[in-house]
N, CA, C and O atoms as a GROMACS GRO file, in nm:
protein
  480
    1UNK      N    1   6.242  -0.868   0.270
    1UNK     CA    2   6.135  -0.797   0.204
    1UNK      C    3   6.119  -0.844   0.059
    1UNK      O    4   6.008  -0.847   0.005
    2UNK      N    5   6.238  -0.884  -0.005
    2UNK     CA    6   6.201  -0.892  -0.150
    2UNK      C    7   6.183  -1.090  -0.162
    2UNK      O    8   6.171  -1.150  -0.270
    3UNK      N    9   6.185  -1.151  -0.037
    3UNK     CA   10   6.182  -1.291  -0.019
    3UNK      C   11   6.038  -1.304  -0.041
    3UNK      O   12   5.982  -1.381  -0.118
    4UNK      N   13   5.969  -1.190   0.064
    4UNK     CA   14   5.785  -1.138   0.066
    4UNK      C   15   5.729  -1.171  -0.054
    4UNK      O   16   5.655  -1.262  -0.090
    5UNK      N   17   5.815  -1.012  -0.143
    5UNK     CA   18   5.717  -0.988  -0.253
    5UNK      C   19   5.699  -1.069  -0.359
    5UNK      O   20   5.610  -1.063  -0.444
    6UNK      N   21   5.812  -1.164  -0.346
    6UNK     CA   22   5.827  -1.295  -0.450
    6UNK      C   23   5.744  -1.409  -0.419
    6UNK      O   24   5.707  -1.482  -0.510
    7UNK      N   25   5.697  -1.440  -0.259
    7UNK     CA   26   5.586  -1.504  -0.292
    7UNK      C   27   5.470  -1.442  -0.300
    7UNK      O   28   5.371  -1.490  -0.356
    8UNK      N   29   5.474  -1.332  -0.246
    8UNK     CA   30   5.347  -1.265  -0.283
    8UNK      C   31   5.303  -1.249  -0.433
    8UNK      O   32   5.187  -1.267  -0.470
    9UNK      N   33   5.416  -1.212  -0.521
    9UNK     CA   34   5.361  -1.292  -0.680
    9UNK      C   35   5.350  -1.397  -0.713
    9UNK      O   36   5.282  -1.412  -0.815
   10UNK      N   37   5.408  -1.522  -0.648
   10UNK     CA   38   5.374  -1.711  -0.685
   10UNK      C   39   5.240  -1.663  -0.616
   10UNK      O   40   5.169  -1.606  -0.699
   11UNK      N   41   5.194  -1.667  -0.513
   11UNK     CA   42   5.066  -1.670  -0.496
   11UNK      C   43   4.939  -1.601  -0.589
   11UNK      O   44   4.854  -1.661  -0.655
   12UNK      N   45   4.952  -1.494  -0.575
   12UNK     CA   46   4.886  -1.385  -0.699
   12UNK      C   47   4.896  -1.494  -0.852
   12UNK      O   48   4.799  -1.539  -0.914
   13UNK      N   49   4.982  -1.506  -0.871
   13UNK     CA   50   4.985  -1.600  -1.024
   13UNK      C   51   4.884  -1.761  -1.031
   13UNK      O   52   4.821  -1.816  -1.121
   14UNK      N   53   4.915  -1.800  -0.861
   14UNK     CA   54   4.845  -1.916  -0.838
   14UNK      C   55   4.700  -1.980  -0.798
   14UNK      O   56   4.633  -2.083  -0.796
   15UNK      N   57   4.704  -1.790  -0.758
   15UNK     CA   58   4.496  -1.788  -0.729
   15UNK      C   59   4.403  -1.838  -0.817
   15UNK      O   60   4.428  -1.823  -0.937
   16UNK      N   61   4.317  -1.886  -0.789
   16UNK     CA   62   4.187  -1.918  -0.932
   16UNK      C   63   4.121  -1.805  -0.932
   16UNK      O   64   4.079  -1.725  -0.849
   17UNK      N   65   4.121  -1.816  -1.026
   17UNK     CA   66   4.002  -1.708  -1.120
   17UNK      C   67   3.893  -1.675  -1.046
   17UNK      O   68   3.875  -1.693  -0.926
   18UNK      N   69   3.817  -1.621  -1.134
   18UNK     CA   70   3.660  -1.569  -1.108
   18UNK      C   71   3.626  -1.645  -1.086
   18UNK      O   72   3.618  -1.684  -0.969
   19UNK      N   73   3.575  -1.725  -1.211
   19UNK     CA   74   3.481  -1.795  -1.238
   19UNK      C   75   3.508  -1.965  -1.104
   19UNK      O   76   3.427  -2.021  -1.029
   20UNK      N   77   3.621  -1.986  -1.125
   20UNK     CA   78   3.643  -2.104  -1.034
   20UNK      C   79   3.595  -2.062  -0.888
   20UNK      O   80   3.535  -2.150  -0.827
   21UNK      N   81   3.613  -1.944  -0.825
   21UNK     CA   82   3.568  -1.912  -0.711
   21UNK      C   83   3.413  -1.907  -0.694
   21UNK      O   84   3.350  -1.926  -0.590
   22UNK      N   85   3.370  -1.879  -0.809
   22UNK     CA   86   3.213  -1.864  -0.847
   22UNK      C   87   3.149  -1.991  -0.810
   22UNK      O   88   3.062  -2.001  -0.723
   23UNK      N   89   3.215  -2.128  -0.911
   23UNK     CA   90   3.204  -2.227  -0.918
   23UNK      C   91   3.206  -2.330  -0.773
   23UNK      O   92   3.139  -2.432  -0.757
   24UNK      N   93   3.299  -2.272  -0.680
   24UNK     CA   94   3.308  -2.369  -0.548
   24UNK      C   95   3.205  -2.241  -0.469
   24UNK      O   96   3.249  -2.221  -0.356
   25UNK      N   97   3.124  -2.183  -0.490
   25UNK     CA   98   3.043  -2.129  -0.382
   25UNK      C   99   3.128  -2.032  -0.289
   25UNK      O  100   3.089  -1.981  -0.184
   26UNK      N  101   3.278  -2.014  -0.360
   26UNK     CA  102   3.306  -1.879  -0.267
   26UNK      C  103   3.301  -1.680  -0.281
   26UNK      O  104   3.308  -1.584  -0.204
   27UNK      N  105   3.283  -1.706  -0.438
   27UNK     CA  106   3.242  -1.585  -0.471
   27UNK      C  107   3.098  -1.607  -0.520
   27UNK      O  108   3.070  -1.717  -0.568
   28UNK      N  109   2.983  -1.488  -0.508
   28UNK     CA  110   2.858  -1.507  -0.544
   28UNK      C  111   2.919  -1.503  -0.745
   28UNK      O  112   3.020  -1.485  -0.813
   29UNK      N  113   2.789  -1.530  -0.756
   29UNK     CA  114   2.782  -1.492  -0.877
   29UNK      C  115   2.776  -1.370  -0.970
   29UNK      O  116   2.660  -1.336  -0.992
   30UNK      N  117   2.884  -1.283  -1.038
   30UNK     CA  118   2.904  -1.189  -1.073
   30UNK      C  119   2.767  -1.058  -1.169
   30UNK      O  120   2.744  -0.937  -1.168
   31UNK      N  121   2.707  -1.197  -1.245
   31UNK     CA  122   2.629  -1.149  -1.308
   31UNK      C  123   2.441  -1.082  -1.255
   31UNK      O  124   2.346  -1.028  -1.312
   32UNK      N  125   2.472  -1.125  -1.132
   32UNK     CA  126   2.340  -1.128  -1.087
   32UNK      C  127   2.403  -0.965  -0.960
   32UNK      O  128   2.507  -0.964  -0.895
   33UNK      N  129   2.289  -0.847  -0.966
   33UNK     CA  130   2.369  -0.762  -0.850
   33UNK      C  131   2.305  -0.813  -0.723
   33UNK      O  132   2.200  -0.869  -0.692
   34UNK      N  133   2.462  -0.751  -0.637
   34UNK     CA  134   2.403  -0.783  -0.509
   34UNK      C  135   2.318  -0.768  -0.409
   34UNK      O  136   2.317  -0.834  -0.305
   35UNK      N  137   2.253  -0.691  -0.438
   35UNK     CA  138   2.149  -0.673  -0.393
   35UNK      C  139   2.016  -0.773  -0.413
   35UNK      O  140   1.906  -0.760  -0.361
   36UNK      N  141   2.051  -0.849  -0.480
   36UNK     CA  142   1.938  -0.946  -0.558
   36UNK      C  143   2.040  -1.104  -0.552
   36UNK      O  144   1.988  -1.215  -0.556
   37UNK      N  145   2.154  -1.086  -0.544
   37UNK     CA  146   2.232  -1.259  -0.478
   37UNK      C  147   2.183  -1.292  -0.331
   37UNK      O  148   2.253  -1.391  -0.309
   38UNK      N  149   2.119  -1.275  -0.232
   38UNK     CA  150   2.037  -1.342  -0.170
   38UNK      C  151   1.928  -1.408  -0.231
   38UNK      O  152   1.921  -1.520  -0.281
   39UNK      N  153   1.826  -1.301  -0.217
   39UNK     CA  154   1.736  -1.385  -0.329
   39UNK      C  155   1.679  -1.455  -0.386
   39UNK      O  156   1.567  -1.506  -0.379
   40UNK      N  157   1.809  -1.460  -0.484
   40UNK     CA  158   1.824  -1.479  -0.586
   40UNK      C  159   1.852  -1.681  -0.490
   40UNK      O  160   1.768  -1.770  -0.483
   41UNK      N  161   1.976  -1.684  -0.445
   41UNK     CA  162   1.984  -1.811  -0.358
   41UNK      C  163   1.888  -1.879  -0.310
   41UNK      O  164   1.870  -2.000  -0.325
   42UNK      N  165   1.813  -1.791  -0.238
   42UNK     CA  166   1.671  -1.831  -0.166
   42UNK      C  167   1.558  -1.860  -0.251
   42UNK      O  168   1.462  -1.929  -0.217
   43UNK      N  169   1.572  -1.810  -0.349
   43UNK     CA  170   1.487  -1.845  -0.470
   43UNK      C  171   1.518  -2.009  -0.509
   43UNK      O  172   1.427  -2.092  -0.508
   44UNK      N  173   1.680  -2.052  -0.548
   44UNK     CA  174   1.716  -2.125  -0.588
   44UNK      C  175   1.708  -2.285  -0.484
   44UNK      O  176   1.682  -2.399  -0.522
   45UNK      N  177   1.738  -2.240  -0.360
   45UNK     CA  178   1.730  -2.300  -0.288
   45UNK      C  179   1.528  -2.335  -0.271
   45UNK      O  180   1.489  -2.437  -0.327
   46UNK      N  181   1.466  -2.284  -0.228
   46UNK     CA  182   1.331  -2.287  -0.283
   46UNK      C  183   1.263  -2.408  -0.381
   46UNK      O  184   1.171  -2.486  -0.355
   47UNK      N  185   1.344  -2.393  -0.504
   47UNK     CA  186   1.294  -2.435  -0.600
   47UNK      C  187   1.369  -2.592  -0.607
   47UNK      O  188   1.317  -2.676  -0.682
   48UNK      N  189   1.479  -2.624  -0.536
   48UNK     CA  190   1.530  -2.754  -0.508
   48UNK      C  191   1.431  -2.786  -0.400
   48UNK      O  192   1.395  -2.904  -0.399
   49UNK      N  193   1.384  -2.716  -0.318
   49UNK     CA  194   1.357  -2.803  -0.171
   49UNK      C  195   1.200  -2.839  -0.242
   49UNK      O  196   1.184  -2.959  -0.219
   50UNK      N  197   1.105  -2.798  -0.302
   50UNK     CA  198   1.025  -2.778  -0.415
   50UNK      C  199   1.045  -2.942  -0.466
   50UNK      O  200   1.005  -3.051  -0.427
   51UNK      N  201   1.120  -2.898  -0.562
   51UNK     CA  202   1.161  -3.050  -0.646
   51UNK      C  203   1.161  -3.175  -0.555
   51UNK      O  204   1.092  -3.277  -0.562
   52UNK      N  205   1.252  -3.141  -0.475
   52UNK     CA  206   1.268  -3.279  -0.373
   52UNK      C  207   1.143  -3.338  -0.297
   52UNK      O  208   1.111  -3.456  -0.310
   53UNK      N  209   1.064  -3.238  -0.206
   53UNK     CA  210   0.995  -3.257  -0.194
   53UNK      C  211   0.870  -3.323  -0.287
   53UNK      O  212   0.824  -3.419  -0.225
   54UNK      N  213   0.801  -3.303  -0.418
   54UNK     CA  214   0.809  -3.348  -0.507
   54UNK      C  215   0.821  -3.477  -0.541
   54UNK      O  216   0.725  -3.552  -0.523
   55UNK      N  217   0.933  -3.521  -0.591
   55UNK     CA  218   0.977  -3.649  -0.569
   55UNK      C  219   0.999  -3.764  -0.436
   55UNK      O  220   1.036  -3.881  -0.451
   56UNK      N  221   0.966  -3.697  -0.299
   56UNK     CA  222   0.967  -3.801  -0.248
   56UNK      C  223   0.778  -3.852  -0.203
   56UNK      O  224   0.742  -3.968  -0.179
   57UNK      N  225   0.695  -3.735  -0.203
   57UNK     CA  226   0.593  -3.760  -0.259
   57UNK      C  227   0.536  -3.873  -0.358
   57UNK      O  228   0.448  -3.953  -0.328
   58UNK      N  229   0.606  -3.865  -0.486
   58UNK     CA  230   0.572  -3.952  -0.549
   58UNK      C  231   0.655  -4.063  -0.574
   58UNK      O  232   0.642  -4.130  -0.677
   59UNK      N  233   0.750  -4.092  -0.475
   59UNK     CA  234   0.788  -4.229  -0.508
   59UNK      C  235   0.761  -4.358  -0.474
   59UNK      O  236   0.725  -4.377  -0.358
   60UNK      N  237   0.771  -4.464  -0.560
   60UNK     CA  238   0.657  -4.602  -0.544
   60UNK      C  239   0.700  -4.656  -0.373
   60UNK      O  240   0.808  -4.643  -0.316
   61UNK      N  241   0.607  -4.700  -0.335
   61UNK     CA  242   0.611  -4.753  -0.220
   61UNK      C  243   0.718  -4.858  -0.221
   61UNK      O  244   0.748  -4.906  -0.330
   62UNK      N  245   0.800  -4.913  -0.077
   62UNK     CA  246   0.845  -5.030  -0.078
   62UNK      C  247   0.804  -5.166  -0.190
   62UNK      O  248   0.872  -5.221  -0.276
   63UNK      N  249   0.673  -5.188  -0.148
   63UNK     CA  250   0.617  -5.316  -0.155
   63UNK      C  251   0.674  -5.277  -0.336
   63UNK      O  252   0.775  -5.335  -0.376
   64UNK      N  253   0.630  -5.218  -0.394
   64UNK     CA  254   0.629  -5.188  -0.552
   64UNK      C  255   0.840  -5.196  -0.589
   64UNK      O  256   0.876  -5.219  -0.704
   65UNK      N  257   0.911  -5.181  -0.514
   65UNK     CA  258   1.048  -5.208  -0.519
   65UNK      C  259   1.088  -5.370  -0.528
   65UNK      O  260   1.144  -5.451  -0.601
   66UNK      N  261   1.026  -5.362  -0.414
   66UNK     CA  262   1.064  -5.509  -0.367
   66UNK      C  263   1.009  -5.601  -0.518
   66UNK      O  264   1.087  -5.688  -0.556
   67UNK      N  265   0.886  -5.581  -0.595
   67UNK     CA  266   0.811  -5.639  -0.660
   67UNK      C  267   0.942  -5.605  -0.827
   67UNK      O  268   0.987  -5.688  -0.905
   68UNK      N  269   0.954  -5.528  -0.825
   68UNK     CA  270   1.026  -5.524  -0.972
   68UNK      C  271   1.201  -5.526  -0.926
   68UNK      O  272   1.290  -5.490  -1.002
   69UNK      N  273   1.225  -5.585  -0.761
   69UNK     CA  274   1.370  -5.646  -0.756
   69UNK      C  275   1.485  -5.525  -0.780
   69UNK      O  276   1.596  -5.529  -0.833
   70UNK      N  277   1.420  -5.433  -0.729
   70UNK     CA  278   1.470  -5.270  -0.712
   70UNK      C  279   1.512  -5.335  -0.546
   70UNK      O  280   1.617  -5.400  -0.548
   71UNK      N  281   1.462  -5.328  -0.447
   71UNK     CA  282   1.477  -5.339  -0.282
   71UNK      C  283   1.491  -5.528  -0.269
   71UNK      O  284   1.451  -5.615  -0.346
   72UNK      N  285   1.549  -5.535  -0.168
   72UNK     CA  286   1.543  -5.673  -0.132
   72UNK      C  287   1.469  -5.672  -0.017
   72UNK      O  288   1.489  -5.584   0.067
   73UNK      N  289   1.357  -5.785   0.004
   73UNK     CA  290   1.285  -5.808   0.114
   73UNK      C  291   1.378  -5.921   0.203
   73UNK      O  292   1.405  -6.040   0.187
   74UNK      N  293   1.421  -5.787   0.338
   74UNK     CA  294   1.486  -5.854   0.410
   74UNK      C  295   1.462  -5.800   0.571
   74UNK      O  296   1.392  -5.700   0.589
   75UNK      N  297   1.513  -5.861   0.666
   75UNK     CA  298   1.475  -5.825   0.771
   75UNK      C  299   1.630  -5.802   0.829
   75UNK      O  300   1.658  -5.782   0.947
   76UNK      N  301   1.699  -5.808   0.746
   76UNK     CA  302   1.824  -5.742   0.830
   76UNK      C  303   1.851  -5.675   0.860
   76UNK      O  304   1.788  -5.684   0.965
   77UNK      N  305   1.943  -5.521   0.876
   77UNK     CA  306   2.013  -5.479   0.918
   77UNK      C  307   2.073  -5.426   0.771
   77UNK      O  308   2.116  -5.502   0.685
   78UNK      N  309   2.068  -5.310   0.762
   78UNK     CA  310   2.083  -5.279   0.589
   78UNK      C  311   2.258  -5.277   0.584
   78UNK      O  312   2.309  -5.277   0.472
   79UNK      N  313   2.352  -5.276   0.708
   79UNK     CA  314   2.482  -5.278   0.716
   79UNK      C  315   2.506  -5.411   0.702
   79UNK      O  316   2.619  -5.409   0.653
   80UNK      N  317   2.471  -5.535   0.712
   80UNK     CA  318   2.431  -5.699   0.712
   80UNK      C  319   2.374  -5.704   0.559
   80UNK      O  320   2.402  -5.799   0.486
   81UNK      N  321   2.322  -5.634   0.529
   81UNK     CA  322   2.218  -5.717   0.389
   81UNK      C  323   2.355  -5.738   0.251
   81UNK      O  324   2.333  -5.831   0.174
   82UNK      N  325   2.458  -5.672   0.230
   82UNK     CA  326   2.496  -5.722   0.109
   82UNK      C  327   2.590  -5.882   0.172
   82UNK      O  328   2.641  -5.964   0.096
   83UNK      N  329   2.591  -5.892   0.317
   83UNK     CA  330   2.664  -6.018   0.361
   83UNK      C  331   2.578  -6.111   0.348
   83UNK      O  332   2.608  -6.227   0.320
   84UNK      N  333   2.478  -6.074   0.364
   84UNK     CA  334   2.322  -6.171   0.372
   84UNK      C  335   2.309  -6.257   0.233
   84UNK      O  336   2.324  -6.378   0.218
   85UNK      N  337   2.271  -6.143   0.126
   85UNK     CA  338   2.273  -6.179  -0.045
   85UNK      C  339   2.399  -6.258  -0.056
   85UNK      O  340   2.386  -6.364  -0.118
   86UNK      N  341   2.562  -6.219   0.009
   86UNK     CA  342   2.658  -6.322  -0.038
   86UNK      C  343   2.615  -6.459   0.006
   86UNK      O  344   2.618  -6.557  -0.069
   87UNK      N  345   2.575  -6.461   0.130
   87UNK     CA  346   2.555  -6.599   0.212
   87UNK      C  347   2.445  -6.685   0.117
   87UNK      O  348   2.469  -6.802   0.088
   88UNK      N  349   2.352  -6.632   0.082
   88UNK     CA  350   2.237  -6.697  -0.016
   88UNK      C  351   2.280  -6.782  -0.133
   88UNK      O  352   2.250  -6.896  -0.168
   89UNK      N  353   2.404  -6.642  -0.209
   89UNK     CA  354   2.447  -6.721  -0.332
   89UNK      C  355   2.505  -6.763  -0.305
   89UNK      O  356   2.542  -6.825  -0.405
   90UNK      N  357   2.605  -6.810  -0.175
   90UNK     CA  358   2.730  -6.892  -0.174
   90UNK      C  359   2.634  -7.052  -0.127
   90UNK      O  360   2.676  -7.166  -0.148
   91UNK      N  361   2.510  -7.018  -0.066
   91UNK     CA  362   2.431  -7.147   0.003
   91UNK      C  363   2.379  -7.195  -0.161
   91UNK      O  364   2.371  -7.314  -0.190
   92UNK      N  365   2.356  -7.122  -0.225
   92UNK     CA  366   2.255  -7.158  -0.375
   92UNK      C  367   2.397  -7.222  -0.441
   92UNK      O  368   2.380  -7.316  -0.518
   93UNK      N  369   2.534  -7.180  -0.417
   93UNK     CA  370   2.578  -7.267  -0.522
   93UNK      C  371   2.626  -7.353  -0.444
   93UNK      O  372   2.649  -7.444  -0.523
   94UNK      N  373   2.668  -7.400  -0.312
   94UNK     CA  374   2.683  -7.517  -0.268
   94UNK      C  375   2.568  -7.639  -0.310
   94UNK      O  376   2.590  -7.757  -0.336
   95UNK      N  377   2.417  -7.551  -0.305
   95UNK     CA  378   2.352  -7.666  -0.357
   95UNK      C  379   2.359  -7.703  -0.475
   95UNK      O  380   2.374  -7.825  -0.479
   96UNK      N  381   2.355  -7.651  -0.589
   96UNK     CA  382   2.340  -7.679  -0.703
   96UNK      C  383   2.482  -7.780  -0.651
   96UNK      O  384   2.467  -7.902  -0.653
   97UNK      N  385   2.595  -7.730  -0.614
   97UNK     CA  386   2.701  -7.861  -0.662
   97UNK      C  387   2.724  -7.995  -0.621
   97UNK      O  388   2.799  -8.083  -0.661
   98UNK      N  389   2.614  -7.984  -0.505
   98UNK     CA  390   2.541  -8.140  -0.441
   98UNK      C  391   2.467  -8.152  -0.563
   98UNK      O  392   2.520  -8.216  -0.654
   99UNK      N  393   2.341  -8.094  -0.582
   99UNK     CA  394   2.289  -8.122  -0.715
   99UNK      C  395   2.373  -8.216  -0.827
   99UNK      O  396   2.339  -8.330  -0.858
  100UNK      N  397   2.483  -8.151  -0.878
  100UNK     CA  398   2.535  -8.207  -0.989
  100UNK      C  399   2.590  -8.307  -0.971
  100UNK      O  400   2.570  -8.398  -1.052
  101UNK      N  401   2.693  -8.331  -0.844
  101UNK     CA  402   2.704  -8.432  -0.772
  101UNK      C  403   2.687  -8.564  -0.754
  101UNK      O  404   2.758  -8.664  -0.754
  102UNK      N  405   2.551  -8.533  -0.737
  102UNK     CA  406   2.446  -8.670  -0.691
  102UNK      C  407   2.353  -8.700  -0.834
  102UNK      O  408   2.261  -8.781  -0.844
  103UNK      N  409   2.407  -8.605  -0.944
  103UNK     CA  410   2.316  -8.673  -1.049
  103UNK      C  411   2.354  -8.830  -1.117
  103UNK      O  412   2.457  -8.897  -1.114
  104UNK      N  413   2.219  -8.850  -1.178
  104UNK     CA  414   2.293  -8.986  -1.252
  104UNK      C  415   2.444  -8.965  -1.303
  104UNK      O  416   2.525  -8.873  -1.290
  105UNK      N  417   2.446  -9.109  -1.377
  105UNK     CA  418   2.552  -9.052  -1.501
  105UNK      C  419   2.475  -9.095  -1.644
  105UNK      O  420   2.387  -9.181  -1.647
  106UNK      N  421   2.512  -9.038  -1.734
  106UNK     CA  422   2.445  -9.074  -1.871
  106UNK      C  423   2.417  -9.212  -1.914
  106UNK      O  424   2.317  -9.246  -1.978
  107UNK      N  425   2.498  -9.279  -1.881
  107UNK     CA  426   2.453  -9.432  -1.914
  107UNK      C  427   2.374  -9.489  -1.826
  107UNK      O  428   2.341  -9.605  -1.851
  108UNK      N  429   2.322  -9.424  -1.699
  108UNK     CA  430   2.248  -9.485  -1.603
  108UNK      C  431   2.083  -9.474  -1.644
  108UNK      O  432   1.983  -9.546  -1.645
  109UNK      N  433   2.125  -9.333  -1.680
  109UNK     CA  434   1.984  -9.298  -1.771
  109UNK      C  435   1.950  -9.347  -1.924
  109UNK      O  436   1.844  -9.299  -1.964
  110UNK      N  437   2.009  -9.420  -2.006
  110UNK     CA  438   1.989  -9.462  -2.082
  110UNK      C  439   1.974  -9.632  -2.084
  110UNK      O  440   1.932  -9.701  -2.176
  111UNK      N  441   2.019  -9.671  -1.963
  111UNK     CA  442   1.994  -9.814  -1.948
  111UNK      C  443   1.833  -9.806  -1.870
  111UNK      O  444   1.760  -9.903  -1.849
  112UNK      N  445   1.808  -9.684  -1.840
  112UNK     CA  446   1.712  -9.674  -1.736
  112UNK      C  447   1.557  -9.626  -1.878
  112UNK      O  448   1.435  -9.632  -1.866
  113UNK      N  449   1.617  -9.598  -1.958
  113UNK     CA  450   1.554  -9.567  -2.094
  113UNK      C  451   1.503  -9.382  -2.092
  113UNK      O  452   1.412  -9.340  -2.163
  114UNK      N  453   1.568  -9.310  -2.015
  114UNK     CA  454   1.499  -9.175  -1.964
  114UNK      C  455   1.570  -9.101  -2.091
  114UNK      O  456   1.505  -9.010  -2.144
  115UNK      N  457   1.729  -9.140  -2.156
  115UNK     CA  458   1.775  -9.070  -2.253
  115UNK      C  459   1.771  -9.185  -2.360
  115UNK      O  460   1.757  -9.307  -2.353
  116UNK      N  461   1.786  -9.112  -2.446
  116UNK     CA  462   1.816  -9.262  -2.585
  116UNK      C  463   1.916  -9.215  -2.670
  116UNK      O  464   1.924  -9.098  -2.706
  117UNK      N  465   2.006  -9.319  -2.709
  117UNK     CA  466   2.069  -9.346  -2.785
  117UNK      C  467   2.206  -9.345  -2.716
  117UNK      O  468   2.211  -9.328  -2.595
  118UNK      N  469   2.316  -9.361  -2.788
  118UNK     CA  470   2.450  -9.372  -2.741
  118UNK      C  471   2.557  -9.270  -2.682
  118UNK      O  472   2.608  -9.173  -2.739
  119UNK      N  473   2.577  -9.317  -2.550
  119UNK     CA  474   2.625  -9.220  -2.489
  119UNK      C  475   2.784  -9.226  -2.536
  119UNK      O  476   2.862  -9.321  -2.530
  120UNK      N  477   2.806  -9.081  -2.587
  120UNK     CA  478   2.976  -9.102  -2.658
  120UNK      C  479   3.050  -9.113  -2.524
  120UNK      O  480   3.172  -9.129  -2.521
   0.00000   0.00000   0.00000
């Protein structure tokens, strides 16, 4: 019995508060009476579904994403598309390094007259 009442005070000492219960949505809110915490919710809830609605109304179309590089125009598979973008830049820098590669060299272009003067 007195094994009980000893956790029955660690617990009691360990509860959260008001306000934290308030805070995770398990106690209503104190200040508002209850009779008016429905409501009062339904009110709140209301005025989000309101907003949202709202905003998806006015948001720019695809085409206007895609255009200021917000969306990527792709035909993949949106679980595929950030593998897709890697594959691009890994294909964009293989080329560039053929690119650099296969360029002249500086004295080729200056015997060729395209650069001038002395290549250090």
């Amino acid at each position: 019995m007195r094994k009980s009442n000893e956790e029955l005070d660690q617990f009691l000492k360990e509860r959260p508060n008001q306000k934290e219960l308030v805070d995770r949505n398990i106690l209503k809110d104190p200040k508002i009476a209850p009779a008016l915490q429905h409501q009062a919710e339904e009110l709140k809830r209301a005025k989000l579904e309101t907003a949202l609605a709202h905003k998806i109304e006015n948001r720019p179309p695809a085409s206007e994403l895609i255009d200021h590089n917000i969306l990527h125009a792709s035909h993949v598979a949106p679980a595929l598309q950030s593998k897709e973008a890697e594959l691009k830049r890994q294909q964009l820098e293989d080329t560039l390094n053929h690119k650099i590669q296969d360029r002249p060299a500086p004295e080729t272009l200056v015997e060729k007259h395209i650069l001038e003067g002395q290549v250090a």
